[in-house]
One Martini backbone bead per residue (centre of mass of N, CA, C, O) as a GRO file, in nm:
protein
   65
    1UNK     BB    1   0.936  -0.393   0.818
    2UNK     BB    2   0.971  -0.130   0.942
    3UNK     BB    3   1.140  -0.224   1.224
    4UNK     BB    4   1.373  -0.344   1.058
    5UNK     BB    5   1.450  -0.106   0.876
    6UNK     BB    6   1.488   0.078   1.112
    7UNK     BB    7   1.765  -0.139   1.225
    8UNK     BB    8   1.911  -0.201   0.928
    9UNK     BB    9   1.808  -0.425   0.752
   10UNK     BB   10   1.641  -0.286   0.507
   11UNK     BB   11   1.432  -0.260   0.290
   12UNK     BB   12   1.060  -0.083   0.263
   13UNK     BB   13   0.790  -0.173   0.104
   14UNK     BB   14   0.532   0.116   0.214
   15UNK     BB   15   0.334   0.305   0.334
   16UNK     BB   16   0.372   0.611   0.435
   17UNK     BB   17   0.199   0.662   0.681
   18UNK     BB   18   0.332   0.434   0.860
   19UNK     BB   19   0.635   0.565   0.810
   20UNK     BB   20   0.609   0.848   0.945
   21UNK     BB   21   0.710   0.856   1.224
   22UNK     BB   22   1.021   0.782   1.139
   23UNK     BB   23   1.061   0.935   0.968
   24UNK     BB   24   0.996   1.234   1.145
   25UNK     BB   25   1.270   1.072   1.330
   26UNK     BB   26   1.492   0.972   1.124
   27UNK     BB   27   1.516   0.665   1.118
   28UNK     BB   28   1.411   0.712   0.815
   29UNK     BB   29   1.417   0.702   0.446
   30UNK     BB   30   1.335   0.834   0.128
   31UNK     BB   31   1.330   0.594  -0.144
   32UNK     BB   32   1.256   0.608  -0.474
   33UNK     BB   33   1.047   0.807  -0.539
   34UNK     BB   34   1.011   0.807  -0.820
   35UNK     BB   35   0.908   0.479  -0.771
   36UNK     BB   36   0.637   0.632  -0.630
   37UNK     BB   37   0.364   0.733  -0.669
   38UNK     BB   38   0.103   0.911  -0.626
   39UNK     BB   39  -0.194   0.760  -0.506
   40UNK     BB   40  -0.561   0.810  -0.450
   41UNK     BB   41  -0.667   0.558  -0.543
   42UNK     BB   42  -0.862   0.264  -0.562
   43UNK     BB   43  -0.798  -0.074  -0.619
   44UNK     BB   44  -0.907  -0.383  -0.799
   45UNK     BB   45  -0.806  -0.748  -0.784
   46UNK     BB   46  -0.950  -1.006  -0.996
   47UNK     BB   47  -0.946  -1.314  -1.207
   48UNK     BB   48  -1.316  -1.298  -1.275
   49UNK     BB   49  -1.584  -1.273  -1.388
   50UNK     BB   50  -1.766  -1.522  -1.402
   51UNK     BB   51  -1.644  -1.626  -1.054
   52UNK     BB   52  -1.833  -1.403  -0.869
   53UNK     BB   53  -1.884  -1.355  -0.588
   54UNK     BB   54  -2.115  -1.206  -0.377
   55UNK     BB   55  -1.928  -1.054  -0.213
   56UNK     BB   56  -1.755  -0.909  -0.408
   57UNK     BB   57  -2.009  -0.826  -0.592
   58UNK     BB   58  -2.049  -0.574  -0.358
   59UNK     BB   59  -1.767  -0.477  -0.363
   60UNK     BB   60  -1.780  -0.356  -0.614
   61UNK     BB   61  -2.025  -0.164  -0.625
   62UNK     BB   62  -1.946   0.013  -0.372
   63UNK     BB   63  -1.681   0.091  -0.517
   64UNK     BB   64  -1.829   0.252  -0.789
   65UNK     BB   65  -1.956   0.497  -0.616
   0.00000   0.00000   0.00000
């Protein structure tokens, strides 16, 4: 999507860190900045606790430390 977006393709809605290069080199700019704020956390979103294998529920438990 960066790629495309950098030639002229059309807007990309990308992780700012991977579009940093391009960023910074005037390739791309930043738009809609209001609708994008900046979260340091990570989120972890699963359809259901009843139903939860068990590799997952070991990334839920240390995700949580």
């Amino acid at each position: 999507m960066i790629e495309v977006a950098a030639k002229g393709g059309g807007l990309a809605y990308v992780w700012e860190d991977r579009a940093r290069p391009y960023l910074d080199a005037g390739t791309l700019d930043l738009c809609l900045e209001a609708w994008c704020p900046v979260k340091g956390d990570l989120f972890l979103y699963y359809p259901s606790r009843r139903h939860v294998s068990g590799g997952l529920r070991v990334l839920i438990d240390r995700m949580r430390i």
